[in-house]
N, C-alpha and C positions, 0 to 999 in steps of 0.2 A: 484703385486705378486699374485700369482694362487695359490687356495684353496689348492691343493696339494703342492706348495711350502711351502706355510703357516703351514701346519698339519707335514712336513716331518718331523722338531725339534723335535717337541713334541711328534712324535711315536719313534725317534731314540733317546730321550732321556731317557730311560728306557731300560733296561734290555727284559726283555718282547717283546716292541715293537720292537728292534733290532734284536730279533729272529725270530720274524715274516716277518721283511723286507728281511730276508736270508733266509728264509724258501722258500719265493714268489722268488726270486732270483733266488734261486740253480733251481725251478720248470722249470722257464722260461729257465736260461741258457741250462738247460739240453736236449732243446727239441729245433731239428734243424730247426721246422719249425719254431719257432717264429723270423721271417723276418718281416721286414717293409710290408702293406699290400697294395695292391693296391686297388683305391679308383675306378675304370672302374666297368660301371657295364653297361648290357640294360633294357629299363624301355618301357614296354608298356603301357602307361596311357589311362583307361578305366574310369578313376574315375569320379564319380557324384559330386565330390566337399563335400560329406557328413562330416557329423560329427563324425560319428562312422566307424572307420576301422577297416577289421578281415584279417590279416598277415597270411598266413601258410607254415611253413617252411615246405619243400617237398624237393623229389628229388632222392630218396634211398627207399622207399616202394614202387615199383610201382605195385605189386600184390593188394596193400588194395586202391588204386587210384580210380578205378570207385564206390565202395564203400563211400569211403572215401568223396569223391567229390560230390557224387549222392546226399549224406545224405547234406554236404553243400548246395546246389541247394535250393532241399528241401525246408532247414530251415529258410536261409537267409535272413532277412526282407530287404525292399526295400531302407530303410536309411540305410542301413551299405554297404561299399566298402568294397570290396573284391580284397588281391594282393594275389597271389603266388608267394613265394619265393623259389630260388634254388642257393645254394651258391658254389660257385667254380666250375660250369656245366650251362647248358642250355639244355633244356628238352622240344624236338618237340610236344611232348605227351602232359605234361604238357600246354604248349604255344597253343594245341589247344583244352584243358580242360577251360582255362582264355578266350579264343574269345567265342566259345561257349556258357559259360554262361557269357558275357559281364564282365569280371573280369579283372585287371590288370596284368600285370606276371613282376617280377623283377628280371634280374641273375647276378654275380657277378665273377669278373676274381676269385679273390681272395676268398677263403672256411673255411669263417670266422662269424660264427653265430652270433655276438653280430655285426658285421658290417654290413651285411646286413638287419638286421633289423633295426637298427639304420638311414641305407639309405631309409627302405621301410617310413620309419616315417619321417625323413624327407623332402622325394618326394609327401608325402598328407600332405602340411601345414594347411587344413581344422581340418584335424582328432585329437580332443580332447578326443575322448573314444578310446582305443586300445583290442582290441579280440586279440590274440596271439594261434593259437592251432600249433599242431603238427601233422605231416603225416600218425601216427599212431592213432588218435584220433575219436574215432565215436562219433558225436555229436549227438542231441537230440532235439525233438521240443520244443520251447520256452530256449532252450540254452541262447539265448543273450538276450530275456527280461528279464529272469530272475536276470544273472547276473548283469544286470544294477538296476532292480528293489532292488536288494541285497544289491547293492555298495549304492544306495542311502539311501535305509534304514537305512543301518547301519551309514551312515552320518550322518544323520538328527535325528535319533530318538534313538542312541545308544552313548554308553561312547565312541566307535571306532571311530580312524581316518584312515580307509584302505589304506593301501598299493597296494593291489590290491585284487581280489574277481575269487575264484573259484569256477566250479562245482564241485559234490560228483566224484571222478575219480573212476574205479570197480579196477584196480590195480592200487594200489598207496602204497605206505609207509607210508603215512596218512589216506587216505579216506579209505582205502580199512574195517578198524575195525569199520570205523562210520557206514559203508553202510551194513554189516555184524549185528549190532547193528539194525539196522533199519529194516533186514529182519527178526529177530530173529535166526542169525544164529552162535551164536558168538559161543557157548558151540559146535554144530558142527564144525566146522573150526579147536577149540582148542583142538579136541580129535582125529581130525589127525595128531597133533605133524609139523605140517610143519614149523611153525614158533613159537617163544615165547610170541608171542603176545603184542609186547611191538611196540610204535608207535617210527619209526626212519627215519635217512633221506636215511636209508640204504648205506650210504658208512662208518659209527663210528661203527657200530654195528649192531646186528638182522639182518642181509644183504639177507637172503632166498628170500622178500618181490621181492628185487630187483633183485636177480639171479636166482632164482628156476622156473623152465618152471609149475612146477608142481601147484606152489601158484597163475600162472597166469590164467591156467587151470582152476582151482577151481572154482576163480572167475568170471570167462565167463558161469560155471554155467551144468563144467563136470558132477559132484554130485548130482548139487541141480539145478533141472530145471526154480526156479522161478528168477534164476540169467543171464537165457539166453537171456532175454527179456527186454534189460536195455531199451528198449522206453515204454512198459508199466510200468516198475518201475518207471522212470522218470515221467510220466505222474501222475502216485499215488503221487508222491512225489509233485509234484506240487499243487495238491489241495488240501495241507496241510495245515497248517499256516505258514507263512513266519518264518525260522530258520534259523541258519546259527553256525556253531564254528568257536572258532581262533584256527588255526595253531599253537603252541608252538614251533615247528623247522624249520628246512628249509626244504620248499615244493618244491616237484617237479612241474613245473609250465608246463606241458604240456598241458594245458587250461584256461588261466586266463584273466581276466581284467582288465587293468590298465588307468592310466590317461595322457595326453599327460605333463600335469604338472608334473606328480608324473617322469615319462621319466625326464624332462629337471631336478628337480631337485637332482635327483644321479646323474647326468651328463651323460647321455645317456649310455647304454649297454659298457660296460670295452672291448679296445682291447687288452686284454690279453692272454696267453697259459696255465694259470693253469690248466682247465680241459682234456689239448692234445691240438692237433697241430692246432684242429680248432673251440679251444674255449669254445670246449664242454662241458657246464654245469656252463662257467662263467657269462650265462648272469643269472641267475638262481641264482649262488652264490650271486651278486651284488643285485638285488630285495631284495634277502630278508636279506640279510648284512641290504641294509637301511630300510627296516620296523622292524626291532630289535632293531637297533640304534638313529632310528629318532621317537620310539614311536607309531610306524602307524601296524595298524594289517593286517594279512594275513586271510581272512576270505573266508568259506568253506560252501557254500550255500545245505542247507537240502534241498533245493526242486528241485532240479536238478540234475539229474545222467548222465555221458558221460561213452562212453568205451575205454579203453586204452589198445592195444593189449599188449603192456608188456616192460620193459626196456630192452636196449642192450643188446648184446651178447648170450650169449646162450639162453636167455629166449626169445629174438625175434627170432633167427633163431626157436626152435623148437613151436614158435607160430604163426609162417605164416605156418608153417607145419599143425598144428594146423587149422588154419583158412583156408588151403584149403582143407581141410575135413569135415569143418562144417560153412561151409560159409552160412549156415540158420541162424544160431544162432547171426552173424552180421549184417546181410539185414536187413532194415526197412522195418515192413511190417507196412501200414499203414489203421488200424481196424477202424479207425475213416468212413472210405467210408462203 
């Protein structure tokens, strides 16, 4: 009998849990894509065999790509593989972003977020540390040692048992008051009224974080200059003392690190349609469902800052607007030369 045979009773034996099995139900039936998925995908294996893989789901920002990508290059230490992912498409561009910088590229017939990462993991049987970023994500130097140096810390030398370890994100529904916090700019922020200032996962509540083009703005640093420059923020933040918070809700996991155990043991990324027709936001759900329920923390590294051009919909359309207007304030410039 399988885990989920086993738990089915005991959730439909309640009241409570029978509304929850109809709640996931009506979601799924309602939504004509959620079809059988197909398992066809193409794999170009570049990999080194490493330990450490960094996934990036791509495919639909292609204005932040040479950015996006550059800044990868960059930063990438030489133990960590590198796939890009593109689910339900295949992208020439992309395909020769991955040769170029000796990277792998993975596509999938089917445009199904939790499936294709779940195949990119398990096409690297090597890889026990997992990087996971997003298409819209500018990363940062020392991005991956730190997150690793964080995850271990907090292992070895804290009451936490991580679920997985993120850097400070500049628009987040979490990070975004830590790093406000950090700049001394909380009292400004809060006398613009844009938000309440309450930390959410912004789809129950406080939802501005995650729709307002205006709170993305802010935080790339319209107002306040010293926000434009998340690689010297980043770098200040680094030669702090090692810090880190837990997460209290569910995070947006648009840059995290997890473990190839911490994967097998929720039973890899859910093919489900709760979030839409292709999954959106369930692999996301499922992380931190089991670091809530299994006791394992969601932990948000102080010495690291990434940039996250903004969530969905309106606040991404009017922030590539945005970003090709002020495409200084993204570029890495690197002061260190």
């Amino acid at each position: 009998m399988t885990l989920k045979e086993k738990l089915y009773p005991v959730i439909s034996g309640s009241k409570v849990g029978r509304a929850a099995l109809a709640a996931r139900h009506s979601l799924q039936s309602e939504n004509p894509s959620a079809q059988p998925l197909s398992n066809k995908y193409d794999f170009v294996d570049r990999s080194k065999k490493n330990k450490k893989l960094c996934i990036v789901l791509a495919g639909y920002k292609e204005p932040l790509w040479d950015e996006i990508f550059g800044r990868l290059a960059a930063f990438v230490p030489e133990d960590v593989d590198v796939c890009i992912l593109t689910s339900g498409l295949t992208s020439e561009y992309l395909a020769r972003i991955a040769e170029r910088n000796s990277w792998s590229y993975l596509s999938t017939q089917s445009n199904h977020l939790s499936l294709i990462q779940n195949i990119a993991i398990d096409v690297h049987p090597h890889a026990q540390w997992i990087y996971k970023i997003d298409e819209d994500i500018f990363v940062t130097r020392n991005f991956f040692e730190t997150l690793l140096n964080t995850y271990q810390y907090a292992e070895e030398h804290t009451p936490y048992v991580p679920a997985f370890v993120s850097p400070l994100i500049n628009v987040s529904c979490f990070g975004h008051l830590r790093l406000l916090d950090k700049c001394n700019l909380t009292d400004d922020f809060k006398a613009t009224g844009l938000t309440n200032m309450k930390l959410t996962d912004g789809l129950n509540h406080s939802h501005a974080v995650l729709r307002d083009p205006k709170v993305a703005r802010y935080m790339w640093g319209e107002t306040q200059p010293i926000l434009r420059n998340i690689d010297a923020l980043s770098e200040h933040f680094s030669q702090e003392k090692l810090a880190f918070t837990v997460c209290p809700i569910r995070y947006s996991i648009g840059a995290i690190l997890f473990t190839r155990e911490t994967w097998e043991r929720f039973g890899k990324f859910p093919l489900t349609f709760v979030g839409g027709p292709y999954g959106l936001g369930d692999d996301e759900e499922c992380i931190c469902h089991y670091a809530c329920f299994t006791g394992r923390a969601m932990i948000v590294s102080d010495n690291c800052l990434v940039g996250h051009l903004g969530y969905g919909g309106a606040q991404t359309a009017s922030m590539l607007e945005y970003y090709a207007e002020h495409k200084d304030r993204f570029a890495f410039v690197d002061d260190s030369e």
